[in-house]
GUNUZA-577399 format. One record per residue (C-alpha): x, y, z. Coordinates in steps of 0.05 Angstrom, whole numbers, plus 5000, padded with zeros to 4 digits. Example, Ala and Ser with C-alpha at 12.3 -4.5 7.8 and 13.67 -1.06 7.14 Angstrom:
<recs>
524649105156
527349795143
</recs>
This chain:
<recs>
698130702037
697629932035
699529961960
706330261979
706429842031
707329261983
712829611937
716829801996
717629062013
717228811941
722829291924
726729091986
725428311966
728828421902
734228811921
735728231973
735727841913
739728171878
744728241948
744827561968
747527391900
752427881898
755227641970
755026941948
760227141906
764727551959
769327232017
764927162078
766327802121
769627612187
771326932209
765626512227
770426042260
773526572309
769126382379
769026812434
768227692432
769328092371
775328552407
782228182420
781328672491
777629042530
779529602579
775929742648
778930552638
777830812712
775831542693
771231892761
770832592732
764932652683
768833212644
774532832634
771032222603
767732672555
775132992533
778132302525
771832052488
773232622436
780332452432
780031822421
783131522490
776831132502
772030922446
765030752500
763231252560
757231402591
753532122570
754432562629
751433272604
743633192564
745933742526
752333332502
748332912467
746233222397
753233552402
756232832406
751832582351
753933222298
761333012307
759832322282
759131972345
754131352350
749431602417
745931022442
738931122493
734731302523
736630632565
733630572632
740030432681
735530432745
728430302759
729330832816
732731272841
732331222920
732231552989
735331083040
734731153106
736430703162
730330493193
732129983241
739929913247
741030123310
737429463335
743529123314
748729643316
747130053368
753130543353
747830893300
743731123353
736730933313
732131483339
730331893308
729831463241
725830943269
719331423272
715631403209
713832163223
720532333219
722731883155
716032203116
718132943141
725232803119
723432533042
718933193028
726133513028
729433332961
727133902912
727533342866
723433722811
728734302813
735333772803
731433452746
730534172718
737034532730
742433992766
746733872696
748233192717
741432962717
737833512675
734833052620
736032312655
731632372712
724032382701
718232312748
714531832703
715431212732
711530762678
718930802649
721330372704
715929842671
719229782608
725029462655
721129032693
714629002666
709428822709
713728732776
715229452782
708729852807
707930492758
700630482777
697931222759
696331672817
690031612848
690530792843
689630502906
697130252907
701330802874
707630922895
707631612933
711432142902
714332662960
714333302927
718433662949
714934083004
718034413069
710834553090
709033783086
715033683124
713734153182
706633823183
710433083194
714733353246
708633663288
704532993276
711032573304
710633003366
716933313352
717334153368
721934673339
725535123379
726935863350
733436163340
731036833354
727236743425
729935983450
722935763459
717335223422
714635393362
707835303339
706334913269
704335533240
710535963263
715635403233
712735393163
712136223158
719836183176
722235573177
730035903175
728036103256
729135343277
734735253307
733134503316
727734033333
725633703397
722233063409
716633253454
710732653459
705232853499
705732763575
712933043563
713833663628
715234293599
722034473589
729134263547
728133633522
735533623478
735733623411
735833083361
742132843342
744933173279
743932573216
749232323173
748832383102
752131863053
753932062982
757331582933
761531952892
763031382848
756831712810
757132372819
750632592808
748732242874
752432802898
747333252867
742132902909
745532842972
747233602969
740033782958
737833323014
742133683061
740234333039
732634203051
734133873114
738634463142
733534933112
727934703169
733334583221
734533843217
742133883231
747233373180
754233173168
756432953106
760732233091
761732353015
766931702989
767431212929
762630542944
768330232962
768730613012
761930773028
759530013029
762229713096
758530303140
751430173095
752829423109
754329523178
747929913188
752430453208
750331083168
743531493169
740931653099
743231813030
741131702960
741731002932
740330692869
737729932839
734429592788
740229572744
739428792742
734128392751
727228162713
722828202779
721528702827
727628972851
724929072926
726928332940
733228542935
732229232974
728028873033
729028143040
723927983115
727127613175
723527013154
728226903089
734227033124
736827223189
739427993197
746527933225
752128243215
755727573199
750827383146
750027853095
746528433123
743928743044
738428173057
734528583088
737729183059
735429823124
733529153169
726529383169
721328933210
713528953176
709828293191
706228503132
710828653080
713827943114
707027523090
707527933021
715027773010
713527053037
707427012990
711427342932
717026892936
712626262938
706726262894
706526002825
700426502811
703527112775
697727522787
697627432862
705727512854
704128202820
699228522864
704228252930
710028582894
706029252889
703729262952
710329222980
712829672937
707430172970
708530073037
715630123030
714030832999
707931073040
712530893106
718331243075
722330633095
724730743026
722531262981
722331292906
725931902881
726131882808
726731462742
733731502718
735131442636
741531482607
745731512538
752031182519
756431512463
760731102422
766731102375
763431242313
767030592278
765030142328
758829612298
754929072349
753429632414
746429182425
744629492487
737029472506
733329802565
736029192602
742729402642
745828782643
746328812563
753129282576
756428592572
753428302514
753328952473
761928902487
761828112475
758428262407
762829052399
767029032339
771229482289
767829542216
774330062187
780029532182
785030102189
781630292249
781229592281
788929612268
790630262297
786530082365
789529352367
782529122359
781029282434
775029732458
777230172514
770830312557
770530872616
767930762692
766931142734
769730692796
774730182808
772229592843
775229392906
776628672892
774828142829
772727542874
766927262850
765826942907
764227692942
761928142898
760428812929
757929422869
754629392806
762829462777
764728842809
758828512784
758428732718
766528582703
766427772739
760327712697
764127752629
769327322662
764926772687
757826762645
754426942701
750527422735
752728142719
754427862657
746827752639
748926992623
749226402661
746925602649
742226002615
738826682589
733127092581
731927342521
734828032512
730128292453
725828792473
719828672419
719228022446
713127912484
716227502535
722627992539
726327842599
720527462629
721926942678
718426502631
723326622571
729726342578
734426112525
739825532522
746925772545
751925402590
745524882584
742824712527
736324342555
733424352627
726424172656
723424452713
719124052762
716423932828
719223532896
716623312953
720423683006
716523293063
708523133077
704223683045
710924173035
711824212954
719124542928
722624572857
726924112821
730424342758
734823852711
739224262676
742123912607
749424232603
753424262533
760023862527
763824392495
764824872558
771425012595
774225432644
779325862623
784625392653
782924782611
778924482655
772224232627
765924562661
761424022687
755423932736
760723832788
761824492778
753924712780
754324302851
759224562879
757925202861
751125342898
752024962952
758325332971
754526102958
748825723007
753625543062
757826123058
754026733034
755027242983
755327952988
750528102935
743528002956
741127672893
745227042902
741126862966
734826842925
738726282891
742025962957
736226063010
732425542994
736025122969
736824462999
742324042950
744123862882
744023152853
749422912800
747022412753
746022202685
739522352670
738422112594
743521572592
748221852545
754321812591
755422542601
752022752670
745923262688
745723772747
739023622786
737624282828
733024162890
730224732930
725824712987
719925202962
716625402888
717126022855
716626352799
723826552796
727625932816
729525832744
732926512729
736926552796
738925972801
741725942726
745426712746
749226432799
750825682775
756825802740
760026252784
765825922823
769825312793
770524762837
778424552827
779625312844
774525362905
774024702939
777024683016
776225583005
773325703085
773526463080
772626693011
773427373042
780327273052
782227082977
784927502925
784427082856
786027642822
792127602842
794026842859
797226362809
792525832782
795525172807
797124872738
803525112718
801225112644
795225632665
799726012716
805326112656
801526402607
799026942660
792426572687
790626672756
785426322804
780426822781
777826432722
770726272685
767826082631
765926792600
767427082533
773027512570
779527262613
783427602667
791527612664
795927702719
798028342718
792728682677
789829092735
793429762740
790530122803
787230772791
787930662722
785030042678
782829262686
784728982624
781428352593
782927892532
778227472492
776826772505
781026402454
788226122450
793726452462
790026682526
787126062552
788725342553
783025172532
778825162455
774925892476
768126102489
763125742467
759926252419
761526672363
760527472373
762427582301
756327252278
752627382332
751328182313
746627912252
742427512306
737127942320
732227572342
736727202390
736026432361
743626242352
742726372277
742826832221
735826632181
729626912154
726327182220
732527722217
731327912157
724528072157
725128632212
731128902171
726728872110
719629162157
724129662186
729029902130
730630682130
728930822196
733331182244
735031392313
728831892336
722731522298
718731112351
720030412310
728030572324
730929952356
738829942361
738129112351
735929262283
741929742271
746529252266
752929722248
750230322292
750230852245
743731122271
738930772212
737430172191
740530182116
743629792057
750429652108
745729242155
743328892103
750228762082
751528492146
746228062151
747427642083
754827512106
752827222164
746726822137
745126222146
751526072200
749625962280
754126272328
</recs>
């Protein structure tokens, strides 16, 4: 074995040899020159129905979708297709329910939700094994297995094996269990057949005799109490198989007399009454972007930030009030001890479960089919990679790069209600202003973590590489007498503009974050960022005439670093400053104020990203395009980096050098199925690592992108 070992990688040696010589004398594929994405466009393609984005996959309308049907995916692969997964899309799949929002909006009538009998008794009623079995939407994608949800998040997310002290409870699904909830809440069924109280054990022989349930605590006189008030049932049918869930909630809840309406709509439309506290339950998913435990973003306590309806109610996402999960969060949130971080994380994690404030449901995978000439897909089990796989997406046929105007048309499922980046409500919104502004949903930001999956330290906290910065330094403050908080210089590169022209600076960095802290965001992660923090210094910290961004904020924490570099880059200060109500902007579709910008088609909705925004390029209800960061589109040079080269990267240093080619040269021949697979070795996506990615790599080698 270890003698073929050593021919395998003597052969390989030789033949790169023999390769690298040959290429030396061949014109360097692509242009090493040409900055920004590999595609000239991309296409947002708004395409709801599952079906439909499988038909125009096969016809050649859209070159990237999402695989709706398990079963679609060996089918896809035979007819040449390049399948991409399993990728984890969500740690979780969830149960929401509105524990507390009647407190605040008292329209929602809180009771019965507010009783942890009731909330336990109502997540026994998903027959979630039966929709991962049968449902054909999630047949194949959803597994109980949570230790998937690790590979995400590593240690954050608890996948601790049953019988652990702090496992996550799993509610299998279980009438019986719920019936036994009910009784233990003091709540008592009333039977269809004589009007009168049940007993436990004459509800779970026939549970179809409830008419409805009563709450009944004990003192109550005999007699009609009224029933509880029929529950509302949210489905987002932006992804329809949260249809499939909400449709099997309501059938387990009907099927023990718990009485529901149904408010199926897109998120758009679904978002202000969740915000508003204003709807009951529904499934609900997350996870889908963050290296820590997504429960921060799920259940931020009243001591991080207040729970109005004025200021961003997601922070404390079912406005649950737990003094302990409170002191876990706080300690969480503060500590510079990862193992205390850890166990604080799990724990609320637990509780969160065990008090059904919000149930786990499921682990959701997923697979991507692609055009089968398409080269540079680099998605990992990281979400956020969807924009760097498309930054990095290009054409290998010529004729084919020709014949599709070298432009990637990519389906979604939803159209986003607005592009301000400023508010960004859904994962759409997110994930589009990302590419625009190398920033959050974009994965990117002053800088990033690194995105390969062997590493180590993949997507760690402690792991970030040099982006819109190219240095920074994180240290310590006093905040006041005995009260320690974080101070982070970040170094920023020189060669970075917005899309206008305008160079980015740490003016920009400034302004930025302390505009998202005194006016909010929509999305919860920002205030991670903005809650703490208490200002940002401009000064020229080396000496070298070009100035620093010095980040203070008022507490440690393991995380400072990576949220604050997400959301530093997100707004550009000549576009935002005197902006009072960034609700009521539409950048989109405003004129940037220099005439140069405005006539070319540039609005106020502008970044830094590898992709630009045109007026006009938004077609309701049917595509948002985008062009690539270079001239003609902008006024300024382009992005910053180079996609073309950037495919041969895969270790993620900025160059093309020996430590690719030694996992090229470890891992030549193998393909999509063997455990050693990795889609960042399969540089041209053709399902095996082979003599084309080798080809690929000696173009590129030895340039930095």
């Amino acid at each position: 074995m270890i003698m073929e070992s050593k021919k395998k990688i003597l052969a390989l040696a030789f033949m790169l040899i023999i390769l690298s010589t040959t290429f030396a004398m061949l014109p360097t594929i692509g242009n090493p020159e040409l900055l920004g994405p590999g595609m000239d466009a991309y296409y947002a393609v708004i395409i709801p129905s599952p079906d439909a984005q499988l038909a125009k996959l096969r016809a050649d309308e859209i070159q990237a979708a999402d695989v709706p049907y398990y079963e679609e995916i060996q089918k896809l692969r035979s007819e040449g297709f390049f399948v991409n997964g399993p990728v984890l899309s969500s740690a979780f799949e969830y149960y929401d329910i509105n524990v507390g929002g009647y407190k605040y909006y008292p329209t929602t009538h809180g009771f019965p939700l507010n009783s942890t009998r009731f909330r336990r008794a109502i997540a026994y009623l998903t027959n979630t094994e039966q929709l991962i079995a049968t449902d054909p939407l999630i047949k194949g994608f959803g597994i109980r297995n949570y230790a998937w949800a690790g590979r995400l998040l590593g240690p954050w997310c608890n996948t601790r094996p049953e019988g652990d002290p702090l496992a996550v409870e799993k509610f299998i699904y279980s009438p019986q269990n719920a019936i036994h909830e009910m009784f233990l809440g003091e709540f008592v069924p009333i039977s269809k057949t004589t009007g009168n109280p049940m007993t436990e054990d004459q509800a779970k022989s026939n549970p179809g005799d409830i008419h409805h349930w009563e709450y009944r605590p004990s003192g109550t006189p005999i007699g009609p109490v009224g029933p509880i008030r029929t529950i509302e049932m949210y489905g987002c049918t932006s992804w329809p198989y949260y249809i499939s869930m909400a449709d099997a909630w309501v059938a387990g809840l009907e099927g023990i007399g718990i009485h529901t309406t149904k408010f199926y709509a897109t998120w758009a439309t679904v978002w202000p009454k969740i915000s508003r506290g204003d709807i009951d339950i529904g499934p609900f998913g997350t996870a889908w972007s963050r290296p820590d435990p997504y429960i921060i973003d799920l259940y931020f306590a009243s001591w991080y930030q207040p729970k109005l309806p004025s200021n961003s109610p997601c922070c404390n996402w079912r406005f649950i009030e737990d003094p302990e999960i409170d002191e876990w969060i706080r300690t969480y949130g503060s500590t510079l001890n990862e193992t205390l971080a850890v166990e604080c994380a799990h724990k609320v994690q637990q509780k969160v479960a065990r008090e059904a404030y919000m149930p786990a449901a499921f682990t959701w995978i997923s697979y991507s089919a692609y055009n089968p000439s398409l080269m540079g897909i680099m998605r990992s089990i990281y979400g956020i990679d969807r924009s760097l796989g498309y930054f990095q997406a290009q054409w290998w046929d010529p004729v084919q790069k020709e014949a599709h105007n070298n432009a990637i048309k990519v389906a979604w499922y939803e159209e986003p209600e607005a592009l301000n980046p400023a508010v960004q409500v859904g994962v759409t919104a997110s994930w589009l202003i990302g590419a625009l502004v190398d920033g959050y949903g974009g994965g990117f930001g002053l800088t990033v973590l690194d995105p390969t999956p062997w590493s180590p330290t993949y997507l760690s906290y402690q792991n970030h590489k040099p982006w819109i910065a190219w240095k920074w330094t994180v240290d310590t403050w006093e905040v006041s007498p005995g009260v320690t908080g974080t101070k982070i210089t970040y170094y920023l590169r020189k060669d970075v503009y917005w899309h206008d022209g305008v160079k980015f600076t740490a003016d920009d960095v400034k302004f930025c974050l302390e505009y998202l802290r005194d006016h909010g965001h929509a999305a919860g992660q920002s205030r991670f960022t903005t809650g703490y923090l208490d200002h940002v210094d401009v000064v020229d910290a080396d000496g070298d005439g070009w100035k620093e961004a010095v980040v203070y904020h008022k507490r440690t924490s393991l995380f400072t670093l990576t949220y604050t570099s997400f959301w530093a880059a997100e707004l550009p200060k000549h576009i935002w400053e005197g902006v009072t109500v960034p609700e009521a902007v539409t950048p989109w579709a405003e004129d940037n104020p220099n005439p140069a910008a405005a006539a070319i088609g540039l609005t106020k909705l502008i970044g830094t990203g590898p992709l630009v925004y045109h007026k006009g390029d938004w077609v309701e209800g049917q595509y948002i395009r985008f062009r690539a960061n270079r001239p003609p589109n902008v006024l300024g040079p382009g992005h910053f980096r180079s996609a073309e080269v950037s495919i041969a990267d895969i270790n993620f240093d900025f160059g093309v050098n020996v430590l690719d080619a030694i996992p090229i040269t470890r891992y030549f021949g193998v393909k999509q199925g063997d455990p050693q697979y990795l889609i960042h070795y399969d540089i041209n996506c053709n399902g095996k690592v082979d003599i084309y990615d080798v080809g690929l790599l000696l173009a590129h080698y030895g340039q930095i992108w």
